[in-house]
VEXDREN-2710 file (C-alpha; in Angstrom, 1 decimal):
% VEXDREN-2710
k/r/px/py/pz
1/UNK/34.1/-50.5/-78.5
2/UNK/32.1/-49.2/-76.1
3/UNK/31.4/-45.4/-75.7
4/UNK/31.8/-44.2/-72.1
5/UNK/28.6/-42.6/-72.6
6/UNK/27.0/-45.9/-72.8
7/UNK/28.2/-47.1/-69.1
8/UNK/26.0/-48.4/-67.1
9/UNK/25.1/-45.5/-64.0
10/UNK/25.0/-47.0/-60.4
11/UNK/21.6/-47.2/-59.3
12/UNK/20.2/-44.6/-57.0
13/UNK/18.0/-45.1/-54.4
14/UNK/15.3/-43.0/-53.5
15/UNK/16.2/-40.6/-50.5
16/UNK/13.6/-41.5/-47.5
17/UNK/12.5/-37.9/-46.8
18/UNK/12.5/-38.9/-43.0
19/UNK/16.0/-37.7/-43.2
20/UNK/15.3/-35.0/-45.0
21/UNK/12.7/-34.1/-42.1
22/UNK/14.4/-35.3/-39.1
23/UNK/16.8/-31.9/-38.9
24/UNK/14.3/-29.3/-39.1
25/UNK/12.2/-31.5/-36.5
26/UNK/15.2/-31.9/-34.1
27/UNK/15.6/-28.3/-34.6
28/UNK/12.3/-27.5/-33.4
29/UNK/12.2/-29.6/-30.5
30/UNK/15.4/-28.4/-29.6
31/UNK/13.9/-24.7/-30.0
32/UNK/10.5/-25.8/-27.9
33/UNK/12.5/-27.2/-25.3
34/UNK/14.9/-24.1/-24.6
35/UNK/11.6/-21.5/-24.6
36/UNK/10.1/-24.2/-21.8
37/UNK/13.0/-23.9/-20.0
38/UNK/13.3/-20.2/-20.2
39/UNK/9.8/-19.6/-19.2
40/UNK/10.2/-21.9/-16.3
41/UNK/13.1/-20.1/-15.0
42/UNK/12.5/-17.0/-15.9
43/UNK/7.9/-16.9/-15.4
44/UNK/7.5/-14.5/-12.6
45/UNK/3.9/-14.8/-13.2
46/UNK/1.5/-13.9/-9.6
47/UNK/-1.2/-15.8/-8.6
48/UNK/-2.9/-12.4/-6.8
49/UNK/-5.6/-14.3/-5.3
50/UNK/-3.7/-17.0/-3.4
51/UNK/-0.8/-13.7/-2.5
52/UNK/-3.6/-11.8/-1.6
53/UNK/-5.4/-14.2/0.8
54/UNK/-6.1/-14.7/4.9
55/UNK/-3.5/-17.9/4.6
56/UNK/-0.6/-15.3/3.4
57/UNK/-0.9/-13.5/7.2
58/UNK/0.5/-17.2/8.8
59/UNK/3.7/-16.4/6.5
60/UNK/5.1/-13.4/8.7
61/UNK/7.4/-14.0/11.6
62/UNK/6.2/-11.9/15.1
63/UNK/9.0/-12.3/17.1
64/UNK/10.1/-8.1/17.2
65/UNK/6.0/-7.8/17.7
66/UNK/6.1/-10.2/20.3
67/UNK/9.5/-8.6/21.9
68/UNK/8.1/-5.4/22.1
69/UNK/4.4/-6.5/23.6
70/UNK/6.0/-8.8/26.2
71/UNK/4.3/-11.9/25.1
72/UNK/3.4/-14.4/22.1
73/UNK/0.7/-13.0/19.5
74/UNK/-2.0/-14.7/17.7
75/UNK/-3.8/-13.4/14.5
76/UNK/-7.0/-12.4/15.4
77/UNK/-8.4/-10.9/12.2
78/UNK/-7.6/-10.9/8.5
79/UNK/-9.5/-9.5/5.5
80/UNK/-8.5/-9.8/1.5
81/UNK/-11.3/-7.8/0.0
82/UNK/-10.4/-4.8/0.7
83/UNK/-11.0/-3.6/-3.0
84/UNK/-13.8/-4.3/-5.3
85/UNK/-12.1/-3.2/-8.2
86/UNK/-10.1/-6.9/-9.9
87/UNK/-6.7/-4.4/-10.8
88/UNK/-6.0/-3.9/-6.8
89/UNK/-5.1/-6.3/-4.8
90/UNK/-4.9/-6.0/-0.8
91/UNK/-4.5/-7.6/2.3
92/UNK/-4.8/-6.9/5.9
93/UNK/-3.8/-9.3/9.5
94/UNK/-4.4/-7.9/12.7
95/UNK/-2.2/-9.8/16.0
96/UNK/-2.8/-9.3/19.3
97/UNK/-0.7/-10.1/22.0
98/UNK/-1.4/-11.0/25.3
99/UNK/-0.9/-7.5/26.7
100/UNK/-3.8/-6.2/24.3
101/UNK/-1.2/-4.4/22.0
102/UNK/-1.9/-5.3/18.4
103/UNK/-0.2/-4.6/15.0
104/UNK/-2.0/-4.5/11.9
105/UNK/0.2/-4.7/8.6
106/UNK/-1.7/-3.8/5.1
107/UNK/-0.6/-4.8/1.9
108/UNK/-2.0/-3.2/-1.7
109/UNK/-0.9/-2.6/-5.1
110/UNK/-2.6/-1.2/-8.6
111/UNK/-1.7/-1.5/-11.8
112/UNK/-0.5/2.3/-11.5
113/UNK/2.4/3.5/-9.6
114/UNK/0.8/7.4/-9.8
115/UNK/-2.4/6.4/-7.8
116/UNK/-0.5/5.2/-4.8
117/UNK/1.8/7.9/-4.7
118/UNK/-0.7/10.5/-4.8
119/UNK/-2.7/8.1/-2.0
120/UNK/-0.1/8.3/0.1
121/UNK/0.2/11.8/-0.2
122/UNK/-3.2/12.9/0.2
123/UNK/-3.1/11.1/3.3
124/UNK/0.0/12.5/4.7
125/UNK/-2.0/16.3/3.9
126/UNK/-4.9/14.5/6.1
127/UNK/-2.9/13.6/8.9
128/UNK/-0.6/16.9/8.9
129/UNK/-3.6/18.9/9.0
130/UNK/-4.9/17.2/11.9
131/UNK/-2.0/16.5/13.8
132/UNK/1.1/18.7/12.6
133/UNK/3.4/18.0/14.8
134/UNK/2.9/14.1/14.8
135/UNK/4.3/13.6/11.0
136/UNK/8.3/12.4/10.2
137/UNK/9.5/11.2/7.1
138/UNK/10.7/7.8/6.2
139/UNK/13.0/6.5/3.7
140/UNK/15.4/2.9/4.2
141/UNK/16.2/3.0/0.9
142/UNK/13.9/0.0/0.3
143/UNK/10.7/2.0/0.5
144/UNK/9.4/5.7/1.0
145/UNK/6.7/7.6/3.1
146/UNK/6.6/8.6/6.7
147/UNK/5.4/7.6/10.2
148/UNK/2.4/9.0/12.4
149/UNK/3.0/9.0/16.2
150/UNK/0.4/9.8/19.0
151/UNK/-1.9/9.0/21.9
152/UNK/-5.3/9.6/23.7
153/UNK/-6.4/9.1/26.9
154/UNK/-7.2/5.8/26.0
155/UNK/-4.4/4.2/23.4
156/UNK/-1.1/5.1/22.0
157/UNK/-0.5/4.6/18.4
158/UNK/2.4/4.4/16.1
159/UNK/1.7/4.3/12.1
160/UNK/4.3/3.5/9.3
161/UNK/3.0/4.2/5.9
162/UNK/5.2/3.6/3.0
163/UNK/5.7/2.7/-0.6
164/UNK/7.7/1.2/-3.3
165/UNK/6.6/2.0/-6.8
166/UNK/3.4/0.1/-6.8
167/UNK/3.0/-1.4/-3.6
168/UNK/1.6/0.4/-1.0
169/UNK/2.1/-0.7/3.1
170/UNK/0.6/0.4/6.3
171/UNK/2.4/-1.0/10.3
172/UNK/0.0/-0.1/12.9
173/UNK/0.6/-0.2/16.8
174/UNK/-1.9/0.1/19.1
175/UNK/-1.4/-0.1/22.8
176/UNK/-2.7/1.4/26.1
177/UNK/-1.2/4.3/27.1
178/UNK/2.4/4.3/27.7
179/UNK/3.0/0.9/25.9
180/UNK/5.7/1.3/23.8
181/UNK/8.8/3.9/23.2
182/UNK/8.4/5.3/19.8
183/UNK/12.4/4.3/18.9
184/UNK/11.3/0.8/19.7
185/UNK/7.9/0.9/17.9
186/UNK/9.9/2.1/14.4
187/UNK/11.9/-0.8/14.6
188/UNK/9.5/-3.0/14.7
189/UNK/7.2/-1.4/11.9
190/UNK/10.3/-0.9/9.9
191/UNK/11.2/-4.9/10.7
192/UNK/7.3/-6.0/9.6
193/UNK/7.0/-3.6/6.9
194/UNK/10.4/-5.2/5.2
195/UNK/8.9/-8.7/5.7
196/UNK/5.7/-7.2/3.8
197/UNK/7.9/-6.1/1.2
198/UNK/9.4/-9.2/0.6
199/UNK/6.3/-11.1/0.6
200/UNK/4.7/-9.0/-2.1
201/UNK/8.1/-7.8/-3.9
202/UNK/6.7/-9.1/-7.5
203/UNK/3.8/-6.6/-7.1
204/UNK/6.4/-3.9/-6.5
END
C-alpha cells in the first residue's frame, strides 16, 4: 500500500515574474501620471520675459482712456528694461490720444515685498514735500497707495501709485491745461491700474 507520503505532487510551474512586476509598474505609472496632471493644473510657473515685454502693452483695453480724451489712442512708446537687476521685472506703455492727452501705466515687481513698500513710501515723502497739499490716499481693497494731482501753466497731471504685496503700479495722465476733472481722471487710473493688476496678478 501506498503511503500518502509517496503521492505524486502536481507540477508547478515557474511564476513569470512579469506578473510579479506588472503591479508595482502599473502603480508607478499610475503615480507619474497623477503628479503630470497635478502640475499641469496646478504650474503657475511665469515666463517674466514674455509678461514683461512691449507685446504685453497691446493686451489692455483703452476704452475709459479713450472716453475721457475724446478720441481713439494708439501706443506710442513702450520700454521693458527698466531694471538691470534679473530679480525685477518691469514694464512701461505710453498712449496718446488724438487730443495729445496720454496715459502711461508701469508695471514692476521684486522678489521682496519690503523694497516696494518702502519705494512707494519714500516717494509719497518726495512728493508731499514738494507739493503738500497735492497728496490723497488710495485703497480699493485690491491694492494700496495714493494719488498725486496738479498742473502748470503748461499740463495737468493726475498720478495713481499703488501696490499689492509685490507688485508695484504707476497711472499717469497728462493733458493740457484744463483736460480732465480729477473725479473722472481716478476712474480711469483706478479702471487701468485694475487691468494692470490682473495682467501681472501671479507676480503679486
Amino acid at each position: 500500500m501506498t503511503s500518502p507520503s509517496n503521492r505524486p505532487r502536481p507540477v508547478r510551474r515557474p511564476r513569470n515574474r512579469l506578473f510579479d512586476l506588472l503591479p508595482a509598474g502599473l502603480a508607478l505609472a499610475v503615480l507619474a501620471a497623477v503628479y503630470l496632471f497635478i502640475n499641469l493644473i496646478l504650474d503657475d510657473t511665469s515666463d517674466a520675459e514674455a509678461d514683461f515685454a512691449t507685446a504685453t502693452c497691446a493686451d489692455f483695453d483703452l476704452a475709459s482712456f479713450a472716453a475721457l480724451s475724446g478720441g481713439a489712442a494708439e501706443r506710442s512708446t513702450a520700454n521693458a528694461d527698466l531694471y538691470p537687476d534679473p530679480d525685477m521685472h518691469g514694464l512701461s506703455c505710453q498712449y496718446t490720444s488724438g487730443s495729445g492727452m496720454t496715459l502711461t501705466i508701469t508695471a514692476a515687481t521684486d522678489t521682496s515685498e519690503a523694497y516696494w513698500a518702502s519705494s512707494l513710501e519714500m516717494t509719497r515723502q518726495a512728493w508731499e514735500t514738494e507739493f503738500p497739499n497735492a497728496i490723497k490716499d488710495f485703497d480699493n481693497g485690491d491694492f494700496v497707495g495714493f494719488t498725486f494731482s496738479g498742473a502748470t501753466e503748461s499740463k495737468q497731471l493726475f498720478d495713481l501709485h499703488a501696490a499689492a504685496d509685490r507688485l508695484v503700479v504707476s497711472v499717469v495722465l497728462e493733458a493740457e491745461p484744463g483736460g480732465f476733472e480729477t473725479d473722472d481722471a481716478l476712474v480711469v487710473a483706478e479702471t487701468m491700474g485694475g487691468q494692470v493688476f490682473e495682467r501681472f496678478k501671479e507676480y503679486v
